[in-house]
N, C-alpha and C positions, 0 to 999 in steps of 0.2 A: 504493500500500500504506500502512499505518496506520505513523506516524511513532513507530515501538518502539525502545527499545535493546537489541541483540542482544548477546551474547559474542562476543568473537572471541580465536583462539587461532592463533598462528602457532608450530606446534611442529618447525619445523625439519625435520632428517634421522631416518627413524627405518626399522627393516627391515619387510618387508610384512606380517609379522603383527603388527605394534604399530599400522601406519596403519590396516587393516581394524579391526580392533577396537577402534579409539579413533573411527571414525567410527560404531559401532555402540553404544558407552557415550554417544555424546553422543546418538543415538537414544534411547536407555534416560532419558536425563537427562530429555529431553525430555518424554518419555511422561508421565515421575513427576511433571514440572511443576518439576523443581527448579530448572529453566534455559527461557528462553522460546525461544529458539530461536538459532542459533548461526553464525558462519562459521568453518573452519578451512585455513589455507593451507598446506600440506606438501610436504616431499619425500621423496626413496629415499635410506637408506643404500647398496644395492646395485640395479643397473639390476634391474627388475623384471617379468616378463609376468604379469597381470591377466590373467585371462579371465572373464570375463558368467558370471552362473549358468548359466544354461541350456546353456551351448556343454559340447561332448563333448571332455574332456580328452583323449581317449586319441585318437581320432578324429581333432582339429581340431590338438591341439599336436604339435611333433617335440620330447619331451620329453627323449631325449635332449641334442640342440643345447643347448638350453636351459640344462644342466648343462654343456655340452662351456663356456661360453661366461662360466659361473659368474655367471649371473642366477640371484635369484630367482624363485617362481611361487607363485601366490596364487589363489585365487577369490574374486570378487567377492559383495558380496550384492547388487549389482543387475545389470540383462540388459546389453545391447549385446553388443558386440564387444571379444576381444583388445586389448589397449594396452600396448607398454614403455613403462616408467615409466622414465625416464632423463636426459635435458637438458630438465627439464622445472618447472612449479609445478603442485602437484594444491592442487585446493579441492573443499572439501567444506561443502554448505549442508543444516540440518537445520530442520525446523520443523515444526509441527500442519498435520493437514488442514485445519483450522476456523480457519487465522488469516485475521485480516480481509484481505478483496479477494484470496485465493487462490483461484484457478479448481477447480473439482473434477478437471476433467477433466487429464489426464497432461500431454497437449500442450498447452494455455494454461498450467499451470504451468511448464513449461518454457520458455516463452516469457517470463515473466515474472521466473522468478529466472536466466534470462539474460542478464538487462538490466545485471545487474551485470559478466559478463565483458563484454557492447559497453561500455558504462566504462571497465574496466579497458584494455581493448585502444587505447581514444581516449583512455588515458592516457598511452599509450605514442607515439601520432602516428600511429597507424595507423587509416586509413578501415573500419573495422571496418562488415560491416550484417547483416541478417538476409538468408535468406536463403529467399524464403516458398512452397512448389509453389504455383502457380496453375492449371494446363491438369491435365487427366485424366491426361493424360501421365505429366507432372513428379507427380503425386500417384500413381500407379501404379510410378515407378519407387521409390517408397518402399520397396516389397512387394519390391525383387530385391538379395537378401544376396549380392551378388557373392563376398565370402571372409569369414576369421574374422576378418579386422584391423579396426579400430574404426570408424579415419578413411577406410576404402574403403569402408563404409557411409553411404547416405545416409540424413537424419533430417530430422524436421519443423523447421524456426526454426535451421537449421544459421547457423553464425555465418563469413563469410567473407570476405577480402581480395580486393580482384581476383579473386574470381572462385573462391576455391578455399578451401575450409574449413581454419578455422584454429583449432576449439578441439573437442575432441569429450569429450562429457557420456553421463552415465545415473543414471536414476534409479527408486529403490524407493518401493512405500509398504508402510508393515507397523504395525498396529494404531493408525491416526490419526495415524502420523507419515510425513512425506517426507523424504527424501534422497538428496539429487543431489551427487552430484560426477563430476572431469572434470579434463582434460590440456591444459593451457596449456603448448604446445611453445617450446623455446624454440629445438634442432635436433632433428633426426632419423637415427637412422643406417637407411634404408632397406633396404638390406642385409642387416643383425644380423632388424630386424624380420619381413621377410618371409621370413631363414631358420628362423626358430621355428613355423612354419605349415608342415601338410600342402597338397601338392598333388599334382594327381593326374599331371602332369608338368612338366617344366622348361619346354616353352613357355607352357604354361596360366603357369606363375608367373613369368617375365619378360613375360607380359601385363599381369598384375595390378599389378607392380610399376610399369611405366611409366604406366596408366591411376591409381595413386595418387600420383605427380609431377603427373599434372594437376589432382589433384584436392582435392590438398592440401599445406598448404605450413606452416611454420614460422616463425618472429618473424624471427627471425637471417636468414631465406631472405631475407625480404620489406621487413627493414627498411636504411634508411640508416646505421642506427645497432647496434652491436653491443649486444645491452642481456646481463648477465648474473642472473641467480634473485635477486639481491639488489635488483635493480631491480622484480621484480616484484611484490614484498609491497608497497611504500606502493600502486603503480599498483592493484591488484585489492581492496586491501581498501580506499581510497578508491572504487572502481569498484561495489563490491557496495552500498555507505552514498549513493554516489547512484542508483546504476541502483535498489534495491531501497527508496531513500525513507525510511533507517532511519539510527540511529547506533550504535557499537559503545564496549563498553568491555572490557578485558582480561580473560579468565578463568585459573585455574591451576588443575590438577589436585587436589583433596584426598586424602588419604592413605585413602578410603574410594573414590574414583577410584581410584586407583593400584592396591588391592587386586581393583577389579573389573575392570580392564582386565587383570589377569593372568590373569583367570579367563576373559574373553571371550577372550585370545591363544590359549587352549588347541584353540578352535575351528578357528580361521584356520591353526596349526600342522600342524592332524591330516589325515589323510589317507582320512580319512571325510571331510572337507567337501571336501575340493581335488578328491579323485576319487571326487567322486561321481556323476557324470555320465562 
Protein backbone atom coordinates (compact mmCIF):
# COMPACT_ATOMS: atom_id res chain seq x y z
CA UNK A 1 0.00 0.00 0.00
CA UNK A 2 1.00 3.67 -0.60
CA UNK A 3 3.22 5.00 2.38
CA UNK A 4 0.30 7.78 3.63
CA UNK A 5 -0.14 9.18 7.18
CA UNK A 6 -3.31 8.20 8.52
CA UNK A 7 -5.06 9.50 11.93
CA UNK A 8 -5.32 7.49 14.60
CA UNK A 9 -7.55 7.93 17.55
CA UNK A 10 -7.48 5.77 20.57
CA UNK A 11 -10.66 6.98 22.20
CA UNK A 12 -10.94 4.67 25.07
CA UNK A 13 -14.38 3.56 26.85
CA UNK A 14 -17.36 4.92 25.56
CA UNK A 15 -21.28 3.36 25.50
CA UNK A 16 -22.48 1.69 22.15
CA UNK A 17 -24.04 4.57 20.79
CA UNK A 18 -21.14 6.87 20.81
CA UNK A 19 -18.71 3.84 19.22
CA UNK A 20 -21.29 3.37 16.32
CA UNK A 21 -21.44 6.79 15.58
CA UNK A 22 -18.15 7.87 15.94
CA UNK A 23 -17.09 5.18 13.45
CA UNK A 24 -19.69 6.58 11.15
CA UNK A 25 -18.59 10.43 11.58
CA UNK A 26 -15.10 9.39 10.73
CA UNK A 27 -16.97 7.77 7.59
CA UNK A 28 -18.55 11.19 6.95
CA UNK A 29 -14.84 12.78 7.48
CA UNK A 30 -13.67 10.64 5.16
CA UNK A 31 -16.13 11.09 2.27
CA UNK A 32 -15.75 15.08 2.73
CA UNK A 33 -11.93 14.48 2.35
CA UNK A 34 -11.39 16.35 5.47
CA UNK A 35 -9.25 13.31 6.83
CA UNK A 36 -7.55 10.76 4.45
CA UNK A 37 -8.29 7.82 6.11
CA UNK A 38 -8.01 6.70 9.76
CA UNK A 39 -7.59 3.96 12.57
CA UNK A 40 -9.51 3.94 15.77
CA UNK A 41 -8.98 1.57 18.63
CA UNK A 42 -11.85 1.31 21.26
CA UNK A 43 -13.80 -0.04 23.84
CA UNK A 44 -17.30 -0.65 25.84
CA UNK A 45 -18.30 1.21 28.73
CA UNK A 46 -20.81 -1.52 29.35
CA UNK A 47 -20.50 -5.22 27.96
CA UNK A 48 -22.26 -4.89 24.72
CA UNK A 49 -24.28 -7.28 21.97
CA UNK A 50 -23.71 -5.93 18.35
CA UNK A 51 -25.79 -7.45 15.82
CA UNK A 52 -24.90 -7.24 11.70
CA UNK A 53 -27.41 -5.24 9.89
CA UNK A 54 -29.05 -7.67 8.38
CA UNK A 55 -29.79 -10.33 11.20
CA UNK A 56 -33.57 -10.27 12.69
CA UNK A 57 -33.55 -8.69 16.09
CA UNK A 58 -36.45 -10.19 17.33
CA UNK A 59 -35.94 -13.51 15.64
CA UNK A 60 -32.19 -14.17 16.35
CA UNK A 61 -31.75 -12.15 20.00
CA UNK A 62 -33.30 -13.24 23.55
CA UNK A 63 -33.61 -9.70 24.02
CA UNK A 64 -34.84 -10.10 27.18
CA UNK A 65 -31.52 -11.96 28.71
CA UNK A 66 -29.85 -9.29 27.39
CA UNK A 67 -31.53 -6.76 29.65
CA UNK A 68 -31.92 -9.41 32.59
CA UNK A 69 -27.83 -9.22 32.22
CA UNK A 70 -27.67 -5.22 31.86
CA UNK A 71 -25.63 -5.27 28.59
CA UNK A 72 -26.12 -3.15 26.18
CA UNK A 73 -27.50 -3.72 22.35
CA UNK A 74 -26.62 -1.86 19.40
CA UNK A 75 -26.86 -2.60 15.45
CA UNK A 76 -24.33 -2.40 13.58
CA UNK A 77 -23.80 -0.63 10.16
CA UNK A 78 -22.16 -3.42 8.76
CA UNK A 79 -23.26 -7.44 8.12
CA UNK A 80 -21.79 -10.55 9.93
CA UNK A 81 -22.74 -11.83 12.91
CA UNK A 82 -23.72 -11.01 16.64
CA UNK A 83 -20.59 -10.06 18.80
CA UNK A 84 -20.22 -9.19 22.81
CA UNK A 85 -18.27 -6.51 23.10
CA UNK A 86 -16.69 -7.12 26.53
CA UNK A 87 -12.94 -8.25 27.46
CA UNK A 88 -12.09 -7.05 24.44
CA UNK A 89 -10.20 -4.10 22.00
CA UNK A 90 -12.55 -3.19 18.80
CA UNK A 91 -10.69 -1.32 15.83
CA UNK A 92 -12.14 0.27 13.43
CA UNK A 93 -10.34 1.16 9.80
CA UNK A 94 -11.81 3.66 7.45
CA UNK A 95 -10.63 4.79 4.02
CA UNK A 96 -11.75 5.51 0.11
CA UNK A 97 -12.43 2.91 -2.23
CA UNK A 98 -9.84 4.48 -4.70
CA UNK A 99 -6.90 4.47 -2.28
CA UNK A 100 -3.91 3.31 -3.88
CA UNK A 101 -3.31 -0.69 -4.00
CA UNK A 102 -6.92 -1.37 -2.53
CA UNK A 103 -8.55 -4.32 -4.13
CA UNK A 104 -12.10 -3.48 -5.39
CA UNK A 105 -13.20 -6.53 -4.58
CA UNK A 106 -14.62 -7.06 -0.48
CA UNK A 107 -12.43 -10.18 0.11
CA UNK A 108 -8.83 -8.95 -1.13
CA UNK A 109 -9.73 -5.83 0.90
CA UNK A 110 -10.16 -7.70 3.78
CA UNK A 111 -7.22 -9.43 3.20
CA UNK A 112 -5.21 -6.63 3.05
CA UNK A 113 -6.37 -4.28 5.98
CA UNK A 114 -5.96 -7.46 7.98
CA UNK A 115 -2.53 -7.41 7.65
CA UNK A 116 -2.57 -5.20 10.34
CA UNK A 117 -4.34 -7.33 13.12
CA UNK A 118 -1.40 -10.52 11.81
CA UNK A 119 0.85 -7.55 13.23
CA UNK A 120 -0.73 -6.80 15.89
CA UNK A 121 -1.33 -10.32 17.04
CA UNK A 122 2.81 -11.09 16.28
CA UNK A 123 3.12 -8.24 18.43
CA UNK A 124 1.96 -9.94 21.07
CA UNK A 125 4.12 -13.42 20.45
CA UNK A 126 1.56 -15.17 19.13
CA UNK A 127 1.90 -17.31 15.78
CA UNK A 128 -0.94 -15.50 14.31
CA UNK A 129 -1.68 -16.74 10.11
CA UNK A 130 -4.34 -16.49 7.67
CA UNK A 131 -6.25 -18.79 7.34
CA UNK A 132 -7.10 -19.27 3.32
CA UNK A 133 -10.23 -22.02 1.83
CA UNK A 134 -8.53 -23.84 -0.73
CA UNK A 135 -10.67 -27.20 -1.64
CA UNK A 136 -14.50 -26.77 -2.89
CA UNK A 137 -15.16 -27.92 0.37
CA UNK A 138 -13.40 -25.57 2.69
CA UNK A 139 -14.92 -22.63 0.00
CA UNK A 140 -18.58 -24.15 0.31
CA UNK A 141 -18.43 -24.34 3.82
CA UNK A 142 -18.26 -20.47 3.75
CA UNK A 143 -22.06 -20.45 2.57
CA UNK A 144 -23.22 -22.43 6.10
CA UNK A 145 -24.21 -19.68 8.86
CA UNK A 146 -24.34 -22.38 11.51
CA UNK A 147 -25.82 -19.43 14.35
CA UNK A 148 -26.10 -15.71 14.88
CA UNK A 149 -22.62 -15.59 16.84
CA UNK A 150 -19.88 -13.92 14.83
CA UNK A 151 -16.90 -16.12 15.68
CA UNK A 152 -19.08 -19.41 14.98
CA UNK A 153 -19.03 -18.20 11.46
CA UNK A 154 -16.64 -18.81 9.08
CA UNK A 155 -15.18 -16.19 6.72
CA UNK A 156 -12.61 -15.80 3.83
CA UNK A 157 -8.78 -14.74 5.29
CA UNK A 158 -10.05 -15.68 8.92
CA UNK A 159 -7.06 -14.90 11.18
CA UNK A 160 -6.12 -17.96 13.42
CA UNK A 161 -3.94 -19.44 16.27
CA UNK A 162 -3.59 -23.14 16.31
CA UNK A 163 -5.91 -23.75 14.41
CA UNK A 164 -8.88 -21.75 15.72
CA UNK A 165 -10.00 -18.16 14.86
CA UNK A 166 -8.95 -15.57 16.82
CA UNK A 167 -10.08 -12.10 15.68
CA UNK A 168 -13.45 -11.70 13.89
CA UNK A 169 -14.12 -8.57 11.56
CA UNK A 170 -16.85 -6.89 9.07
CA UNK A 171 -17.09 -4.75 6.94
CA UNK A 172 -19.39 -1.93 5.00
CA UNK A 173 -18.93 0.18 1.81
CA UNK A 174 -21.38 3.16 1.54
CA UNK A 175 -20.72 5.81 -1.14
CA UNK A 176 -16.69 5.26 -1.97
CA UNK A 177 -15.89 4.73 1.59
CA UNK A 178 -14.83 1.39 3.53
CA UNK A 179 -15.09 0.38 6.80
CA UNK A 180 -14.05 -2.41 8.64
CA UNK A 181 -13.97 -3.13 12.16
CA UNK A 182 -13.76 -6.04 14.41
CA UNK A 183 -13.12 -7.85 18.18
CA UNK A 184 -9.74 -8.43 19.40
CA UNK A 185 -10.64 -10.93 22.39
CA UNK A 186 -8.91 -10.75 24.92
CA UNK A 187 -11.56 -13.43 27.10
CA UNK A 188 -14.73 -14.72 26.59
CA UNK A 189 -17.60 -15.53 28.64
CA UNK A 190 -19.12 -18.26 26.49
CA UNK A 191 -21.98 -18.78 28.45
CA UNK A 192 -23.29 -14.97 28.88
CA UNK A 193 -22.69 -15.07 24.91
CA UNK A 194 -24.49 -17.99 23.77
CA UNK A 195 -27.30 -17.19 26.39
CA UNK A 196 -28.23 -13.81 24.23
CA UNK A 197 -29.17 -16.05 21.11
CA UNK A 198 -32.28 -17.88 20.09
CA UNK A 199 -32.33 -21.55 19.65
CA UNK A 200 -34.47 -23.64 18.73
CA UNK A 201 -33.44 -26.08 21.78
CA UNK A 202 -31.04 -26.60 24.48
CA UNK A 203 -29.29 -29.44 22.78
CA UNK A 204 -29.04 -27.62 19.39
CA UNK A 205 -27.26 -24.86 21.74
CA UNK A 206 -24.99 -26.93 23.84
CA UNK A 207 -23.93 -28.16 20.39
CA UNK A 208 -23.18 -24.89 19.03
CA UNK A 209 -21.42 -23.90 22.05
CA UNK A 210 -18.92 -26.69 22.25
CA UNK A 211 -18.31 -26.73 18.36
CA UNK A 212 -17.37 -22.74 19.01
CA UNK A 213 -14.55 -23.83 21.90
CA UNK A 214 -13.20 -25.58 18.89
CA UNK A 215 -13.29 -23.10 16.95
CA UNK A 216 -12.34 -20.24 18.45
CA UNK A 217 -10.22 -19.16 21.08
CA UNK A 218 -9.18 -15.89 22.99
CA UNK A 219 -5.46 -14.09 23.70
CA UNK A 220 -5.76 -14.82 27.40
CA UNK A 221 -6.82 -18.64 26.22
CA UNK A 222 -3.91 -19.08 24.17
CA UNK A 223 -1.29 -17.13 25.50
CA UNK A 224 1.78 -17.72 28.06
CA UNK A 225 1.24 -14.48 29.01
CA UNK A 226 -1.71 -12.63 30.73
CA UNK A 227 -1.75 -9.52 28.59
CA UNK A 228 -4.59 -6.83 29.76
CA UNK A 229 -6.51 -4.00 26.89
CA UNK A 230 -3.70 -1.64 27.80
CA UNK A 231 -1.27 -3.84 26.22
CA UNK A 232 -3.15 -3.88 23.22
CA UNK A 233 -3.19 -0.32 21.86
CA UNK A 234 0.85 0.02 21.38
CA UNK A 235 0.60 -3.83 19.86
CA UNK A 236 -2.29 -3.01 17.18
CA UNK A 237 -1.61 0.39 16.24
CA UNK A 238 2.12 -0.51 15.77
CA UNK A 239 0.50 -3.60 13.86
CA UNK A 240 -1.99 -1.68 11.58
CA UNK A 241 1.49 1.16 10.54
CA UNK A 242 3.30 -2.16 9.52
CA UNK A 243 0.81 -4.61 8.26
CA UNK A 244 -0.80 -1.66 6.27
CA UNK A 245 2.70 0.19 5.17
CA UNK A 246 1.55 3.49 6.45
CA UNK A 247 2.33 5.91 9.58
CA UNK A 248 -0.02 7.57 11.94
CA UNK A 249 -0.32 10.72 13.76
CA UNK A 250 -2.85 11.71 16.45
CA UNK A 251 -6.34 13.16 15.70
CA UNK A 252 -8.82 14.97 18.27
CA UNK A 253 -12.30 15.50 17.86
CA UNK A 254 -13.36 19.25 16.88
CA UNK A 255 -16.04 20.82 18.44
CA UNK A 256 -17.86 20.75 14.89
CA UNK A 257 -17.01 16.70 15.53
CA UNK A 258 -18.48 16.76 18.73
CA UNK A 259 -21.64 18.57 17.46
CA UNK A 260 -22.07 15.92 14.61
CA UNK A 261 -21.47 12.88 16.44
CA UNK A 262 -24.43 13.84 18.76
CA UNK A 263 -26.52 14.16 15.95
CA UNK A 264 -25.26 10.70 14.30
CA UNK A 265 -25.91 9.14 18.27
CA UNK A 266 -29.50 9.83 17.64
CA UNK A 267 -29.58 7.10 15.14
CA UNK A 268 -27.72 4.30 16.83
CA UNK A 269 -30.14 5.25 20.05
CA UNK A 270 -33.59 4.91 18.21
CA UNK A 271 -35.35 2.10 17.83
CA UNK A 272 -36.09 2.59 14.34
CA UNK A 273 -32.53 1.44 13.52
CA UNK A 274 -31.97 -1.26 16.30
CA UNK A 275 -35.23 -2.98 15.33
CA UNK A 276 -35.53 -2.72 12.31
CA UNK A 277 -35.11 -5.99 11.18
Amino acid sequence: MANNIWYYIASGKNDAVHNMALDELLMEKVRAKEIPAAIRLYEWETPTLSIGYFQKMRKEIDIDRVKAYGYELVRRATGGRGVLHDKELTYSVVLPEDYPDMPESVTESYRILSHGLLEGFRNLGLDANFSIPRTNEEKKELTNIRSSVCFDTPSWYELVVEGRKIAGSAQTRQNGIIMQHGSILLDVDIDHLFDMFTYTNERFKSKMKEAFKEKAVAINEISSRHFTVEDLYPAFKDGFEKGLGISTEPYALTVEDEKRLEEIKEKYASDEWNYRR
